[in-house]
C-alpha positions in Angstrom: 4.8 6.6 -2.8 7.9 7.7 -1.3 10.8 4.9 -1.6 11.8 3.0 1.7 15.0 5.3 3.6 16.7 2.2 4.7 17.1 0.9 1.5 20.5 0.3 0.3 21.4 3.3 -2.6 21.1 2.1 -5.7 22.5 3.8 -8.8 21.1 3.8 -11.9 22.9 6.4 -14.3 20.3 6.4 -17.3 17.3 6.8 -18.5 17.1 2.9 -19.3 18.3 2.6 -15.4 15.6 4.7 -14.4 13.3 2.4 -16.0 14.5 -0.3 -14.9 13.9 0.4 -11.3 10.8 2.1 -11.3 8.4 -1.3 -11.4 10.6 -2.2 -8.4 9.9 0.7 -6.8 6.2 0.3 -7.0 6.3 -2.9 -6.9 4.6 -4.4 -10.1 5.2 -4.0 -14.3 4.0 -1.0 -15.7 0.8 -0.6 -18.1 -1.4 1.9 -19.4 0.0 4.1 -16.2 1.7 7.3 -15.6 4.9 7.4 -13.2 6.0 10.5 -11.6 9.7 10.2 -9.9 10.4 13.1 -8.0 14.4 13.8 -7.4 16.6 15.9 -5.5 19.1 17.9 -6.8 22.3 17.6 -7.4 22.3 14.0 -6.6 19.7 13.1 -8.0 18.5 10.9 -5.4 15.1 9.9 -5.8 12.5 11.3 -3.0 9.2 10.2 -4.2 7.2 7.7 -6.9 3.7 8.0 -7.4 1.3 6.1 -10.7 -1.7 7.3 -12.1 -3.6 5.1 -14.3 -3.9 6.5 -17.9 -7.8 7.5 -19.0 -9.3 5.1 -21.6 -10.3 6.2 -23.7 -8.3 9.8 -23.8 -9.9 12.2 -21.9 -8.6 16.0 -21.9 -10.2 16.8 -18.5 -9.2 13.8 -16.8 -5.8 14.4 -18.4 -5.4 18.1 -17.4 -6.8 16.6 -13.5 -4.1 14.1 -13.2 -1.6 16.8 -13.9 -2.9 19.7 -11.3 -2.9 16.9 -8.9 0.4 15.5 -9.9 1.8 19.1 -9.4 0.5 19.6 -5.9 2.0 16.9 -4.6 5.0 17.7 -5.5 4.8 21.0 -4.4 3.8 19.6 -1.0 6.9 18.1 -1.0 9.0 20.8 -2.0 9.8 19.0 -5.3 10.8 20.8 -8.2 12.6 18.3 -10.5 10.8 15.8 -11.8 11.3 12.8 -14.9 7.9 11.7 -15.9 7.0 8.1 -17.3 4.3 7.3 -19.3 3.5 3.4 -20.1 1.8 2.8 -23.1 1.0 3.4 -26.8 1.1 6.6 -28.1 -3.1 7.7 -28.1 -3.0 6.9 -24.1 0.4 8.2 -22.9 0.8 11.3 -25.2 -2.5 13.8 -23.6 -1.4 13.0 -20.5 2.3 13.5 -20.7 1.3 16.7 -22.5 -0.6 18.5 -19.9 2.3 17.2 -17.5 4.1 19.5 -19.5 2.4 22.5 -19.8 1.2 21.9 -15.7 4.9 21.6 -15.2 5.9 25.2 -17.1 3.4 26.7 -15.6 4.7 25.9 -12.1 8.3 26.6 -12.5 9.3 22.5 -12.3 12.5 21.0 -13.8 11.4 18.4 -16.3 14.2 16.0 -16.4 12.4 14.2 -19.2 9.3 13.2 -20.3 9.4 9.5 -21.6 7.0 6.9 -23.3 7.7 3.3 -22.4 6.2 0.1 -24.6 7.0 -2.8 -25.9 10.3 -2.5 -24.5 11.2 0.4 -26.2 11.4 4.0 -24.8 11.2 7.4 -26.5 11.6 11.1 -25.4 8.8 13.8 -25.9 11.5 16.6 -24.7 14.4 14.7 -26.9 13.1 14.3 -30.3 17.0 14.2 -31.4 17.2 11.3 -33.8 21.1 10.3 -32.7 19.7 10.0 -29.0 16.2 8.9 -29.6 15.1 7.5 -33.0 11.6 7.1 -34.2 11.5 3.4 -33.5 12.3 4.2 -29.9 15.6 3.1 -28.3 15.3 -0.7 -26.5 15.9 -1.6 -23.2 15.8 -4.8 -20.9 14.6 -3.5 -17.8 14.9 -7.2 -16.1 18.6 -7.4 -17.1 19.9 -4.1 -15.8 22.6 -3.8 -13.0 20.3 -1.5 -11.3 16.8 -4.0 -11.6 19.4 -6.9 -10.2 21.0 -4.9 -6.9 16.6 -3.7 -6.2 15.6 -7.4 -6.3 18.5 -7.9 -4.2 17.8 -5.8 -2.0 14.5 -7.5 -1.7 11.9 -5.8 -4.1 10.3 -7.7 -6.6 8.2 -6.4 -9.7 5.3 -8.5 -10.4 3.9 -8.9 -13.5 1.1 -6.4 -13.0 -1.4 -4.7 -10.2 -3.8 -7.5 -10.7 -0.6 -10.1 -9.5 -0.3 -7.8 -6.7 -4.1 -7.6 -5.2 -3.3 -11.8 -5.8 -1.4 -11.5 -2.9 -4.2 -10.2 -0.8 -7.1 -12.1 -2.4 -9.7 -14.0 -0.2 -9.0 -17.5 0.1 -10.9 -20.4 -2.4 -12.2 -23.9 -2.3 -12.0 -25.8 0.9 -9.7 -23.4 3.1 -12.5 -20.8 2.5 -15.1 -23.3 3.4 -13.2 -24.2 6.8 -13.0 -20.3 7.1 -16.9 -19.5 6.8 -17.5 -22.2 9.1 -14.7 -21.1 11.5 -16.2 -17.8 11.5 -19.7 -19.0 12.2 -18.6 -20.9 15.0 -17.2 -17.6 16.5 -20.2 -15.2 15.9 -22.5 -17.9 17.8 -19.5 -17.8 21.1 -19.0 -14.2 20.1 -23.0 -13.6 21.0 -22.9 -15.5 24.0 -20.2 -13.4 25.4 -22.0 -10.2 24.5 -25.5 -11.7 25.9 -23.8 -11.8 29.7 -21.3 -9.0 29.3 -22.3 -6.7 26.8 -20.3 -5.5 23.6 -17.6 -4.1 26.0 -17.2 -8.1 26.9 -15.1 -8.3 23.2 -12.6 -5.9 24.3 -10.6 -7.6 27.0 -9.9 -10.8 25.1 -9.8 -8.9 22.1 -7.0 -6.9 23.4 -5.4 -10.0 24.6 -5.4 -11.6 21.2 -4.3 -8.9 19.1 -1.1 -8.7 21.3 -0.5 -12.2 21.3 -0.7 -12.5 17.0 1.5 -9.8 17.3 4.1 -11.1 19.0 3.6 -14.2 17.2 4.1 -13.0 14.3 6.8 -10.4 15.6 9.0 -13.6 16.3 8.8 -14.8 12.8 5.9 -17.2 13.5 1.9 -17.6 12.4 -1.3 -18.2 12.8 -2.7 -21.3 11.7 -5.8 -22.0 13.4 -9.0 -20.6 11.4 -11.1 -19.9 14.7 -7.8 -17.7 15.6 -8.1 -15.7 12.5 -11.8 -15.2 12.9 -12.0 -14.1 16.2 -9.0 -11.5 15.3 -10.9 -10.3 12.2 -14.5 -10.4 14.9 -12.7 -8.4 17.6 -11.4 -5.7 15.4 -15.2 -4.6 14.9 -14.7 -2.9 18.3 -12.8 0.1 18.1 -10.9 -0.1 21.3 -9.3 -3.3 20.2 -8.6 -1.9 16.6 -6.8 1.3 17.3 -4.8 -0.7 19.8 -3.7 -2.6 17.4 -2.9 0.4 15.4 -1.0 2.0 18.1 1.4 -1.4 17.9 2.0 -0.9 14.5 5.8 -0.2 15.2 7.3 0.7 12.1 10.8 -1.1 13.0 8.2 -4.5 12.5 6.3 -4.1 9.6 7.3 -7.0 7.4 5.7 -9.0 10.7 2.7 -6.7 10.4 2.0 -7.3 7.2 2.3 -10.6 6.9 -0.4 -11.0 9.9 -2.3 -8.6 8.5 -1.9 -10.3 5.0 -3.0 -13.7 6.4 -6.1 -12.3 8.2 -7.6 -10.0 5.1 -7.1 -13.0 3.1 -9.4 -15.4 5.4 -11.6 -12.5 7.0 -15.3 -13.4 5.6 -17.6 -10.2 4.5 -18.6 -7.6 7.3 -15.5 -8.4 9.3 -12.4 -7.2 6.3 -12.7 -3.4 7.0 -10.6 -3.1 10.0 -8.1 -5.9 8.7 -7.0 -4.7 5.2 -6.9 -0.8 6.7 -4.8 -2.3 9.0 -2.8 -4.1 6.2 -3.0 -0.7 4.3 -1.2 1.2 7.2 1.5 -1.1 7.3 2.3 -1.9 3.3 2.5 2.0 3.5 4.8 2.0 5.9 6.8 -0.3 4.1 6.3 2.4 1.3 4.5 0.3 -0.7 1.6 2.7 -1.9 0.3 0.1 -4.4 -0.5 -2.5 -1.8 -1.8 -0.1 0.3 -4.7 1.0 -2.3 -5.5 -2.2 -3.0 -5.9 -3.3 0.7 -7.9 -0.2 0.8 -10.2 -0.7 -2.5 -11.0 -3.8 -0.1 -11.5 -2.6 3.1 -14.0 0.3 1.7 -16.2 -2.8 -0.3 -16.5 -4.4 2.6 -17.6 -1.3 4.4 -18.3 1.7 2.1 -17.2 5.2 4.4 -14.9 3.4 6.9 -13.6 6.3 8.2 -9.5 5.2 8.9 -9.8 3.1 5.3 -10.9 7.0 4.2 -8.2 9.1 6.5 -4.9 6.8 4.8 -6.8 7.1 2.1 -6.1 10.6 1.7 -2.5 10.6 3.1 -1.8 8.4 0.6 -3.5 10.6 -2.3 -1.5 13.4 -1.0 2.1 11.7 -1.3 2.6 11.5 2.5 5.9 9.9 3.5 5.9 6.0 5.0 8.4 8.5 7.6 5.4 9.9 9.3 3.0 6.7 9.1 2.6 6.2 12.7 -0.2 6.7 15.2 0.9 9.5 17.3 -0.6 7.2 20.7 0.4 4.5 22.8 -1.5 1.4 23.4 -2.2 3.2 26.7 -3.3 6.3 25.2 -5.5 4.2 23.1 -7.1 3.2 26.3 -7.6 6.4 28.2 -9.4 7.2 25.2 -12.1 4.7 25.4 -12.9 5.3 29.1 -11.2 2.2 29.8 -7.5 0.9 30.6 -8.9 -2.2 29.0 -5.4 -4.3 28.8 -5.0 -4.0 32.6 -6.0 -7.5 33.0 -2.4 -9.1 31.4 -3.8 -12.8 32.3 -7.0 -12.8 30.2 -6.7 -15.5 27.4 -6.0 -14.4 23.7 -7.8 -17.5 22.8 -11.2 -17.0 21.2 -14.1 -18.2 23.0 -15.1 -22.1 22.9 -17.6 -22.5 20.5 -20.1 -25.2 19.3 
């Protein structure tokens, strides 16, 4: 995943620098994964960070897959110099990093280095030079460099691992998902009434309404707290028309608000209503430029609803390396609506508010 543009610069000068910003960049500590950084030259500057995890046990075909892949996106990108991190021991990170290499002279690319990382300790395939790298690797405190302090500065943490991450987005437990399930109940029973005497077109209008009000809510540094709220948000966005308007307000210039209503809805949506939530989520953690988020929201979303086509289409964006610059539905809200057959938000006064239930 590409890092964020408006991020201050950061300079990191060394390979133990390098190291020490790459969980930062992805957003969690590195295990049994492989790290391509893609730079420009002469600065240096780094365009692109994508993970793989490492096969286990060793696999020479999966090994040799993960490097034809790894070289086309960066050739999509035009990226031809390239510093490859392995995370580790020796049996997992060593067949991969190998085919990296032979991919990478086969294809003409600049290997800045090739590196193993472990125990806090990092070694050099393409530097076997005892004074630079000895056998015992060379150590490095990746938590302590200047480079790790000015990124969680800057507001990027590293978690301890992916599974701390999907934390983040996990459903809720004990009582608050009890209140939830019956929350959500409550709403399919009002939900059914309103279809019964309008049809499934009756969801759209308040939908629509509600969607733009969380928004803006949330837009304003505020939240939902009400459980019939978020289940009648994570209802509605069954219905496509309300869905890809929401998707069409994904502004990129908001998506820290975005993801944190997105965040708070896949965590309380019950099962059969998280598809449309956590692809939603997805969209905007990638926008942020936070691809590992954005494959975990997605490992949800497509659980929940195996083939959901958008889960599937930023799916592959995200597979092939594309930019958080171009994540952005090329429609308006009003678009959106043309689309359906129906201007659907021309009625500005219809309540946000889900339907009274029982």
């Amino acid at each position: 995943m590409n890092p964020q543009p408006d991020l201050p610069i950061v300079r990191v000068g060394s390979t133990a620098g390098l190291l020490s910003v790459i969980p930062r960049l992805l957003g969690f500590t590195l295990d049994t994964s492989l790290v391509i950084v893609g730079t420009t030259p002469p600065s240096g500057r780094v365009q692109l960070v994508f993970r793989y995890d490492l096969p286990q046990p060793p696999d020479p075909g999966l090994a040799a897959d993960i490097a034809g892949h790894a070289v086309s996106v960066l050739a999509s990108h035009h990226v031809a110099t390239v510093t490859v991190a392995g995370y580790g021991p020796g049996p997992l990170v060593t067949p991969v990093a190998d085919a990296i290499r032979d991919a990478a002279a086969y294809n003409g690319l600049d290997l800045r280095d090739v590196l193993r990382v472990h125990d806090g300790r990092y070694w050099s395939y393409l530097r076997p030079d005892p004074s630079c790298c000895p056998a015992e690797g060379v150590p490095f405190d990746p938590a302590a460099h200047p480079a790790a302090a000015a990124m969680a500065a800057a507001g990027l943490p590293a978690l301890a691992d992916r599974a701390e991450l999907a934390a983040t987005i996990a459903p809720l437990t004990g009582p608050p998902a009890e209140e939830m399930l019956a929350a959500t109940r409550r709403i399919e029973r009002a939900a059914t009434r309103l279809i019964t005497r309008d049809g499934e077109r009756g969801l759209d209008k308040p939908g629509l309404a509600a969607v733009r009000q969380a928004i803006g809510v949330y837009r304003d540094g505020g939240s939902l707290d009400s459980p019939e709220v978020h289940a009648w948000l994570a209802l509605v966005l069954i219905r496509l028309p309300v869905r890809d308007d929401a998707w069409a307000r994904m502004d990129p210039a908001h998506r820290e608000a975005h993801r944190r209503l997105w965040t708070d809805v896949v965590r309380r949506a019950q099962p059969g209503y998280l598809a449309a939530p956590a692809t939603l989520l997805a969209f905007t953690a990638w926008q942020c430029g936070d691809g590992a988020l954005a494959n975990i929201a997605l490992d949800r979303a497509l659980a929940d609803t195996p083939g959901y086509s958008m889960a599937l289409l930023i799916q592959r964006a995200l597979d092939a390396g594309t930019p958080p610059s171009v994540a952005f539905l090329p429609m308006t809200p009003e678009d959106v609506a043309a689309s359906y057959a129906d201007p659907g938000e021309g009625d500005a006064d219809h309540p946000g508010a889900p339907p009274a239930g029982d």
